[in-house]
C-alpha positions in Angstrom: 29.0 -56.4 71.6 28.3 -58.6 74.6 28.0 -61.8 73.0 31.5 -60.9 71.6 33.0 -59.8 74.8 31.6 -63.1 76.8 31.8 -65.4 74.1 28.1 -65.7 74.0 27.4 -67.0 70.0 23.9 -66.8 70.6 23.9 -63.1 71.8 26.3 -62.0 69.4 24.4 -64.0 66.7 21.5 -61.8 67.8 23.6 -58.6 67.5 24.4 -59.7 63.5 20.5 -60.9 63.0 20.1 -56.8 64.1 22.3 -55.6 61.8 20.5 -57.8 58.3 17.4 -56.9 59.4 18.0 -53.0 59.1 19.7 -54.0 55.6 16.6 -55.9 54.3 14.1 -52.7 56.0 16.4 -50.0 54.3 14.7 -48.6 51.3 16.6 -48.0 48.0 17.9 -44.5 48.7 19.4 -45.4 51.9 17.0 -44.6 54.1 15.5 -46.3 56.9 11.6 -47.0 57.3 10.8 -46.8 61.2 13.2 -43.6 61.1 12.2 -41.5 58.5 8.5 -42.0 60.0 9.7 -39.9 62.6 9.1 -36.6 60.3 11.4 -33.8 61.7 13.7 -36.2 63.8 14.4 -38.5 60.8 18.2 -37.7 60.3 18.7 -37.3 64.1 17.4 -41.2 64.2 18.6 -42.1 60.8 22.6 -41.1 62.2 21.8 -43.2 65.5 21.0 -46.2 64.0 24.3 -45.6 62.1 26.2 -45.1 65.0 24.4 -48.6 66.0 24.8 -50.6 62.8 28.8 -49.9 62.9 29.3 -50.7 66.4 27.5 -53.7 65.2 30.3 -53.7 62.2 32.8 -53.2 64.3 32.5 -55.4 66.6 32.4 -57.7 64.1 35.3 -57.1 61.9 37.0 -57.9 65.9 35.7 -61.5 65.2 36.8 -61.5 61.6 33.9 -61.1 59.7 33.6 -57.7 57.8 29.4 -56.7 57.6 30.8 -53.3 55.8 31.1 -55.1 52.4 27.7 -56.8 52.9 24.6 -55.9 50.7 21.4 -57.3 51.2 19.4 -56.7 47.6 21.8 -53.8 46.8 21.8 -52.1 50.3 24.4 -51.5 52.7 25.9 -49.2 55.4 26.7 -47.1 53.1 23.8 -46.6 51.0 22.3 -45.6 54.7 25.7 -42.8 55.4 24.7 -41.6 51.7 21.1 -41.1 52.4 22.0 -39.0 55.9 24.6 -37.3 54.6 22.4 -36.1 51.4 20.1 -35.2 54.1 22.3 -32.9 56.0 23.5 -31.3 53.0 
């Protein structure tokens, strides 16, 4: 969000870099690695890096470019919402 805010392309590069490398970790259900190590806290983590990933979106879709519709070998934000919602239920 910084990069966006000062017009820093190498920050906010870094901030989009973030966002495809959760997409190439997340696993086929949805779920992400590092965060469903966590055992018992896994859903707690899982929705944070959510909360992350569409800040990251969001911010974004402010400079035009829309990472919601991106998939990265079939994955996407909202294979991960599916996965923690699935996980709530």
């Amino acid at each position: 969000m910084w990069g966006a805010l000062a017009a820093d392309n190498n920050r906010y590069r870094k901030g989009i870099e973030r966002y495809l490398v959760a997409l190439r970790q997340m696993r086929a259900d949805g779920s992400l690695p590092l965060e469903t190590a966590r055992g018992s806290r896994a859903l707690w983590y899982q929705n944070y890096d959510i909360a992350m990933l569409v800040t990251i979106a969001e911010t974004a879709a402010q400079q035009g470019h829309d990472l919601y519709a991106l998939e990265i070998k079939g994955r996407s934000l909202h294979h991960a919402i599916a996965f923690l919602l699935k996980g709530i239920a």
